[in-house]
Structures are given as C-alpha cells and as structure tokens.
N, C-alpha and C positions, 0 to 999 in steps of 0.2 A: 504494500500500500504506500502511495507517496506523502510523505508527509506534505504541510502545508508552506514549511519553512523554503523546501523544494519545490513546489510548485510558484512562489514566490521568485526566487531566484532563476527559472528559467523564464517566466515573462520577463524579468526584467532584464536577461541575457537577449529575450527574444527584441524587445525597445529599441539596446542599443543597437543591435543588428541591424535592425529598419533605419533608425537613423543615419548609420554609416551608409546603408544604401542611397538614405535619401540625399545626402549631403555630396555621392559621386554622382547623380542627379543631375545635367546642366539646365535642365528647364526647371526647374526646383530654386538652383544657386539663381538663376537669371531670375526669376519670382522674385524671391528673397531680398537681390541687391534691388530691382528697380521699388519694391514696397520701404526701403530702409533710403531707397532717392527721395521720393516720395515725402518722407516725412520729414528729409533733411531739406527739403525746399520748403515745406510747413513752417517749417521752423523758419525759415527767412520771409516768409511772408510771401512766397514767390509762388506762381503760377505761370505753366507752361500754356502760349498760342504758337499758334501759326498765321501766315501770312503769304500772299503773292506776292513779290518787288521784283521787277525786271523780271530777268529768263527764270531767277530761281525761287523755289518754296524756301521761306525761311521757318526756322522754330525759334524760337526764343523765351525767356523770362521777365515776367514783368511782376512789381508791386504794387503799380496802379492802375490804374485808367485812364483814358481820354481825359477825361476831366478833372484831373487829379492836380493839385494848385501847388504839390510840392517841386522843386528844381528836379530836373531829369541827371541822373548821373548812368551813363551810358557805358557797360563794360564788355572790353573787346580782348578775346582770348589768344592764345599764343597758340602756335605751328603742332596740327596733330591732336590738339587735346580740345575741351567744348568749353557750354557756357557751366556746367555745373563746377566747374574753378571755382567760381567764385560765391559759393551757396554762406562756407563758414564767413568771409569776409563781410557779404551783402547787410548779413543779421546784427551789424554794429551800426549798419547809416541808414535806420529806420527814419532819419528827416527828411531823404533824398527818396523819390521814386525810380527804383532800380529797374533797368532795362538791359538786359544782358542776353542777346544772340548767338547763335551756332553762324558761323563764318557757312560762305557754301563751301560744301565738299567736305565739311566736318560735322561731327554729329549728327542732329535730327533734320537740319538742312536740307537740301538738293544738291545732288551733283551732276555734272553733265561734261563728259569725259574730253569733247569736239573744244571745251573752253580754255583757254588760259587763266589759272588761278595768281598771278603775281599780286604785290602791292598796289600798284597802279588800278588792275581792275579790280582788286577785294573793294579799293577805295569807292568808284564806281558806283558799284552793286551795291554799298554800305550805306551812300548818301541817296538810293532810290527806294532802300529799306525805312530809312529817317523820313523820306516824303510822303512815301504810304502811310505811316505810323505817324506824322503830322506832328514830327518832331523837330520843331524850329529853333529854340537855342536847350543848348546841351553839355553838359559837361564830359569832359572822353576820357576815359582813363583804359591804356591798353597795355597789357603785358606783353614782351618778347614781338613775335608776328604782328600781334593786334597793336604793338607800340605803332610800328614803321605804320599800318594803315590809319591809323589817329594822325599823327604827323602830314600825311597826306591829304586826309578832311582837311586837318586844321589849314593847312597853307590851299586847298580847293576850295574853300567854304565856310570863308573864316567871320563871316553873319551869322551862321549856326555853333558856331563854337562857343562856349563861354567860357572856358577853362580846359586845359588839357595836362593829363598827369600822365609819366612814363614810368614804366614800372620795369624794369629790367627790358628796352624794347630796345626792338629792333629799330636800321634807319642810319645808323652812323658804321664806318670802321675802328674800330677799339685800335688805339698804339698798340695797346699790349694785343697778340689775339691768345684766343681764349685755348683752352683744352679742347673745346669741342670744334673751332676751328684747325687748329693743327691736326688733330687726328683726322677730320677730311681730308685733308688737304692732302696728307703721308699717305694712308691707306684708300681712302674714298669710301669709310665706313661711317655709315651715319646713326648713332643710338638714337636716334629721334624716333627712327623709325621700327616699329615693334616685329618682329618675323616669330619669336616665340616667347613662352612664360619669361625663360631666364632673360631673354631681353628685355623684358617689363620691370623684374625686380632689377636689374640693373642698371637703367633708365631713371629710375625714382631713386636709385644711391646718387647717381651722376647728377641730376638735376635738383635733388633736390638737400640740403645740406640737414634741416628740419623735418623730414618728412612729416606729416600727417597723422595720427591712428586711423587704419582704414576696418570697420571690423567685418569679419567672417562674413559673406563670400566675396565681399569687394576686389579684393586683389585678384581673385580668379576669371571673374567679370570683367574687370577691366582691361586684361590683359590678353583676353579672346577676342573684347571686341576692338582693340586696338592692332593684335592681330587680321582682324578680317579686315580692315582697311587698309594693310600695309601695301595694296598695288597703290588704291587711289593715296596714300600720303607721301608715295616716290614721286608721285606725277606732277602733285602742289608744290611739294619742294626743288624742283625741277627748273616748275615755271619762276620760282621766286628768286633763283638763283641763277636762272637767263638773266634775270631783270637787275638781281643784284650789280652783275658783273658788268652790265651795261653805266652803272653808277659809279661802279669803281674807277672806273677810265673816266667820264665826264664829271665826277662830284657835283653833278647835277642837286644828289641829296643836302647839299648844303647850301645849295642855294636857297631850297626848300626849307630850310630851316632859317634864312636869315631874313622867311616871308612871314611867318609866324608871328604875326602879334597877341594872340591869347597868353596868359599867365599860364607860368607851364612847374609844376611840382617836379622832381625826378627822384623814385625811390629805386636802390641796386641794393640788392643782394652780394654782402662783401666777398663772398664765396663762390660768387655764379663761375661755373663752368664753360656755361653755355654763350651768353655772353659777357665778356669782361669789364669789370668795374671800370676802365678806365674812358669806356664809351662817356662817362658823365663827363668828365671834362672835355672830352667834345662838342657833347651836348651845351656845356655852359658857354662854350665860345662863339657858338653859331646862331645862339637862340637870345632874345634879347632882356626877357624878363622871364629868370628862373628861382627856382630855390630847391634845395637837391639835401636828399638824407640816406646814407649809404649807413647798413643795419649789417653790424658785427654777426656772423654765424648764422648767415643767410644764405640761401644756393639762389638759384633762377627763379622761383616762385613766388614772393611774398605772402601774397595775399594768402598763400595754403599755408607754408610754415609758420605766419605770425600774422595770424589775422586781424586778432583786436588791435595789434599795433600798427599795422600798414591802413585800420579803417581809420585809428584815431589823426597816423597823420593827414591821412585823406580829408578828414572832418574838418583839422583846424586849416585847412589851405582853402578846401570851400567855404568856410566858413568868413575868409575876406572877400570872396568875389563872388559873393552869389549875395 
C-alpha cells in the first residue's frame, strides 16, 4: 500500500517535471516574456499604436494623446534594438508625454527590403511619422543610431525641434575610435549583430558596462528574436555605413552640426565600447549651445544601466527650455 507521505512526493516530483517541460516551451517563454512587456510598459504609463507615415507601418509608444497639454519628449532608439529601451527610463519623466517609436526595419515597424535604411532616410521617414502624429514642437532625445537621426531632424526641421539631447549617439568620428570600431575594421566582425545565444550574452557584456536585471525568460526571448533579424540588421547596417563613409570624406556631418540651433544636453557612457567618449568633444566644438555629462561606469546605454539618473539629468535640462 502507498503511503501518503509517497504519494505526496511523486506529485510533486511529477510538478516539477511539467514545469521543466514547460519552461523548454518557446511558445510558453515567448507568452511569459511579452505578459512581463506588458506590464513593464504599465508601469511607465505607456501604450502600444500603430500608424501609417510614408511607405512604412510604424509601432510605437505613447503616454498621451492628441490632446494631451504636456511637452512631447520624443525617444529614438539605437542600431538593432527597439523602443522598449526605454520602458525603465520613460517611468521617471511622468511631466513629459513620452513618444517612443520602432525605427523601420526594427521591431514592430515595417520593413521593406527594395529600401535604403541610412541616417538620411530614417531622418525622412521620422519627420513624416511626427506629421501624421501632428507633432509640431518636440523635444528629441536619441541614443547611438537614433542620436545621428535626431541630429539630422534637428538641422532638417529645426521649427519642430525644441530641445535635442544625445545620449551616446551616433553623427561625429570619435579621435579616439572605439573597440567596437577597431574590431570592424581588423576583422569585419560586427557584435551588433546577433547570429546566436552566445552572441546575445556577449553583446550585452560589450555594450553594456551596467547591465540591467533581465528576469526569466527574457534573455532567451531576446536573443531569438534578435536572432531572427540578423539578415535584415546586416542590410540597415550596411546602408548606414554606405552613408557613413560618404561623411567621412566630405565632413558634411559637421556642417550639420554647426546648423543646429536647439539646446543640445550630451550624456556618454565613460565606458562605451561602442562609441567612444571622446565623440563629446567633438560634439562641443561643432554645436553651438551644449552642456554634456559623461557618467563614470557606464557602457553605451544609459538610459538601461542608470535610468533614474540619465531621466533626472534629462528633467533638469528640460526643465530650462521647455
């Protein structure tokens, strides 16, 4: 006869079985991590639309609406990765109505393969996303990628600008170059771009000096689905790096920078790999009204590694010009 003590101990042998199985599951983890998106956008107050602007469908995050009387602070994400960057940062500048888009060809976006992804056109496409969404002045604050395309509003469009902040972006050649440019350069291997797991975890060592807490199943999520875009994120980085090289010979991009009249913040990550701290003082010589704060044991990210402190200095720089 079984005891009861024994029949106790095989359900609960039998539990965790099920759950190991459920946990190798990828419809299960993909469940799991978008329900734990979900409330991590809750938490910022954010709500996922969609939109038509030009050729492409955009997705986006907003925390207001149309009628909404608070200043617009408009955040543009870096090369490969989306808008959910910026969920933990968003949750500190509850006085601002956050607007934060998927670039095309990244996350929930459109892509359409026949296009050119560079600076120039993201630029484009970004200021016919802002007419749809009947967004006439705006404060821009863009990380990496999303820097160089801010920069490019700014000096296109400099009516609708009201303020522009760079957060480790892209747009200038750093004196120094970076780790992540030398290593292109030597091999023509690019971690940006994910091909497997161990690419992912080592990606988020590279870039990022702070990582994040990501919990259970995120890191597996993420790293599949930055996986399954790894043809289209060769082809964005491709076209950006046509465009680059065409700058490097004419330093056209500085001209662009000596057009800029918005007040411009500049926060670097002392640590960025990706690109190099030294970009700010480029930034300070070609832009005419700056003020710049480089954060001791920071990688490429801010806004993920030190959120409340990349929003607060965000707050008090808006907080003159708006």
């Amino acid at each position: 006869m079984t005891s009861p003590s024994m029949t106790t101990q095989a359900l609960k042998t039998l539990l965790a079985f099920s759950l190991v199985l459920i946990a190798g599951c990828a419809p299960v983890k993909e469940q799991l991590f978008d329900w734990g998106l979900q409330a991590e956008r809750s938490m910022s107050d954010l709500n996922l639309h969609y939109v038509e602007a030009g050729p492409h469908r955009w997705a986006y995050l907003d925390s207001g609406h149309s009628n909404d009387s608070r200043p617009v602070l408009l955040l543009l994400h870096g090369f490969a990765v989306d808008k959910d960057n910026w969920l933990r940062f968003a949750r500190h500048l509850s006085d601002y109505r956050i607007i934060a888009p998927d670039f095309p060809g990244h996350g929930d976006s459109s892509y359409l393969p026949e296009l050119t992804y560079g600076f120039s056109q993201q630029s484009q496409w970004l200021w016919q996303f802002m007419q749809q969404l009947e967004l006439s002045s705006v404060n821009v604050l863009g990380n990496s990628m999303g820097g160089g395309v801010a920069l490019l509003l700014a000096q296109q469009q400099p009516q609708a600008v009201n303020s522009l902040i760079l957060m480790d972006a892209a747009g200038v050649f750093p004196p120094q170059q970076s780790e992540f440019q030398q290593r292109l350069a030597a091999t023509g291997d690019n971690p940006l771009v994910v091909n497997s797991k161990q690419d992912f975890k080592e990606l988020q060592a590279f870039a990022l000096e702070q990582p994040p807490f990501l919990p259970w199943p995120a890191t597996d999520v993420l790293a599949q689905r930055a996986m399954a875009r790894s043809a289209i994120n060769r082809k964005i980085f491709a076209d950006i790096m046509a465009e680059t090289e065409q700058l490097r010979v004419s330093e056209e991009n500085l001209q662009w920078l000596a057009q800029i009249t918005a007040p411009v913040l500049i926060i670097w990550g002392e640590q960025d790999r990706v690109l190099d701290v030294s970009s700010v003082e480029i930034f300070r010589q070609h832009l005419s009204n700056t003020e710049s704060y480089i954060l001791p044991n920071v990688g490429h990210a801010p806004m993920l590694e030190v959120p409340q402190l990349s929003a607060q200095l965000v707050q008090a720089f808006l907080g003159q010009h708006n």
